[in-house]
N, C-alpha and C positions, 0 to 999 in steps of 0.2 A: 697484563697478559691478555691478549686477544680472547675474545670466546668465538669461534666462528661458527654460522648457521649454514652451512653449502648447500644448503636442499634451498635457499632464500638467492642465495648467488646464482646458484643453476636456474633458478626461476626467471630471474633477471634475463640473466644471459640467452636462455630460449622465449622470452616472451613476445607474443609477437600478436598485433592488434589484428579485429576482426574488420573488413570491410565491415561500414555501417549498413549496406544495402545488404548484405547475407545476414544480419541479425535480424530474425522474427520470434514470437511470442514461444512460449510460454517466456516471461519476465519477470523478474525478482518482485517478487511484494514488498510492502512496507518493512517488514519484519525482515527480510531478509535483505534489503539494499542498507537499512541501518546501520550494519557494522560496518560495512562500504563506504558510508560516510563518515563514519567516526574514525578511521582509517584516514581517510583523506582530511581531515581536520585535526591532523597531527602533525602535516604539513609545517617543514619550516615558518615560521611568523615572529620575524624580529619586533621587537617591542609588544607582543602580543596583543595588536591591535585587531587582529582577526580580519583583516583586508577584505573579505571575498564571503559569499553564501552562497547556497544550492537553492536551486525548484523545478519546478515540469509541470509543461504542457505540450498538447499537438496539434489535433484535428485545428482549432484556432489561431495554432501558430505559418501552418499552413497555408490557411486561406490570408494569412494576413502577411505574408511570404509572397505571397501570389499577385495580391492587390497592389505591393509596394512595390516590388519587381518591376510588374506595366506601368507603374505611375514613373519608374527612374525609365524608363525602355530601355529596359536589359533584353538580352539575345534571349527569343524562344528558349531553345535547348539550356539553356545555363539556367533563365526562371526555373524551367521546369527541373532540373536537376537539384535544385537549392528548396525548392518545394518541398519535394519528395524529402528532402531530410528529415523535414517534420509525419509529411502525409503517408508516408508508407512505414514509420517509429512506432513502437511500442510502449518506450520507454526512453525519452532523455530527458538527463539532467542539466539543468544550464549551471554551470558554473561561473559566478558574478565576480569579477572585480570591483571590491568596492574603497578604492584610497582614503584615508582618511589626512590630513592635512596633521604631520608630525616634525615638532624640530629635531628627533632622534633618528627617525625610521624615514627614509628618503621614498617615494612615491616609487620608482624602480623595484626596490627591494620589494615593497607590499604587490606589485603587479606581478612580481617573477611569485611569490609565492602562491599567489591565485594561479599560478600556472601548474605549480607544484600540488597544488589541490587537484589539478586535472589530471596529472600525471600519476599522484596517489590512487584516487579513484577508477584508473583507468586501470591501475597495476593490482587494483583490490576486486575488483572486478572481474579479471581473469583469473587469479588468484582463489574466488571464489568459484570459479568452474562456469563463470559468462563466459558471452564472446566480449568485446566493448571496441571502441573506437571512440578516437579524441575527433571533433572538426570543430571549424569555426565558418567561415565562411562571411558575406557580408553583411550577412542578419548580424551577426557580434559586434561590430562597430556603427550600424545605423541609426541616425538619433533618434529616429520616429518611429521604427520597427522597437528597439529597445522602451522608448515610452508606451508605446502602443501595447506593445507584446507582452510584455514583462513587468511594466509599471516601475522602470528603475529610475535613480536620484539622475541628475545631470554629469555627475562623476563616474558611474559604473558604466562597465558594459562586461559581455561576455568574455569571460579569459576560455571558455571552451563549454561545446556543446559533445556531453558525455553519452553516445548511445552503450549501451547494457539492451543483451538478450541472450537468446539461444543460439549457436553460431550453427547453421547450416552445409557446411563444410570447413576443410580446414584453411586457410587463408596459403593462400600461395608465396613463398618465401621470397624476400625484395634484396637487393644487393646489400649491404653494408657499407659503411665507409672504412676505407683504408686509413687506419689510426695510425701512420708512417707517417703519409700525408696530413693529417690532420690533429698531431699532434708536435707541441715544439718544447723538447724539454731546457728548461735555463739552468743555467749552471750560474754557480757561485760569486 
C-alpha cells in the first residue's frame, strides 16, 4: 500500500531554481549545508561505488576563470559572465564526477548519478529555505581549469556547480514543456 507524502510532491511540483546571479549572502554554514549533503548523497549509486564528491572555493576560482578564458580567447562578455559565477559567489559547491572503472556498474550510470547528486542537493537546498541553482559551464569540462582549480584525478570533472544563498527575489516563472509532446506512452 502506498504511503504518500504530498507536501513532498507539491514541493517538487512548485520547485523552482534561483537565478545564480540573485543569490547573495548571508549563506548556509557548515553546519547547516551538512544535511544538504547528506541528502544529496543518497543519491541513486548503483553498485555503491560512490562516483562523484563535493568542495568549494571562489575568489581563486575566479581569477583562474579569468586567466584561462584569455589564454582559449573566449569572447569578452562570455569571460566575463563565466567569471562572475565564481567572483560575485558566496557559496558553491562543485560537484565531481568521479568514475570509477566497474565490470557491474557501466561509467553512464555512475555519471547520471553525479548528476542526481546535483539535483539532490539543488532540491535540498531549496527545501531548506535557500535560493540554489545548478550550472556548469566550461570551467566543468576543462582539463586545466579542473587540474588547476580543483586538483582533480584525469577521470573526474564537474557534473555541476551548485550555488546556495539567500534568494533576492522570487525568480520569474519559465515555460514548461508540454508532456503531450514529450512524452510517448508504449503499449503492450
Amino acid at each position: 500500500m502506498p504511503n504518500p507524502q504530498p507536501e513532498v510532491l507539491d514541493f517538487l511540483l512548485k520547485r523552482r531554481s534561483r537565478p545564480a546571479k540573485t543569490l547573495t549572502a548571508p549563506v548556509p554554514d557548515r553546519a547547516a549545508l551538512a544535511p544538504m549533503l547528506v541528502a544529496a548523497a543518497r543519491s541513486p549509486d548503483h553498485g555503491k561505488l560512490e562516483p562523484w564528491r563535493e568542495g568549494a572555493a571562489l575568489a581563486r576560482l575566479a581569477g583562474l576563470t579569468a586567466s584561462r578564458g584569455q589564454t582559449l580567447a573566449m569572447e569578452a562578455d562570455k569571460l566575463e559572465k563565466t567569471r562572475r559565477q565564481f567572483g560575485d559567489a558566496d557559496l558553491v559547491v562543485a560537484v565531481v564526477a568521479a568514475p570509477v572503472e566497474s565490470e557491474k556498474v557501466p561509467e553512464v550510470e555512475q555519471v547520471l548519478s553525479a548528476g542526481a547528486v546535483c539535483l539532490a542537493l539543488l532540491n535540498a537546498a531549496l527545501a531548506s529555505g535557500w535560493g540554489a541553482n545548478w550550472l556548469t559551464g566550461w570551467m566543468a569540462s576543462d582539463r586545466f581549469f579542473l587540474d588547476e582549480g580543483l586538483g582533480l584525478a584525469g577521470n573526474e570533472f564537474v557534473a555541476g556547480f551548485i550555488h546556495i544563498g539567500t534568494q533576492t527575489h522570487a525568480p520569474p516563472e519559465r515555460p514548461r514543456p508540454d508532456l503531450s509532446v514529450k512524452t510517448t506512452w508504449v503499449s503492450a
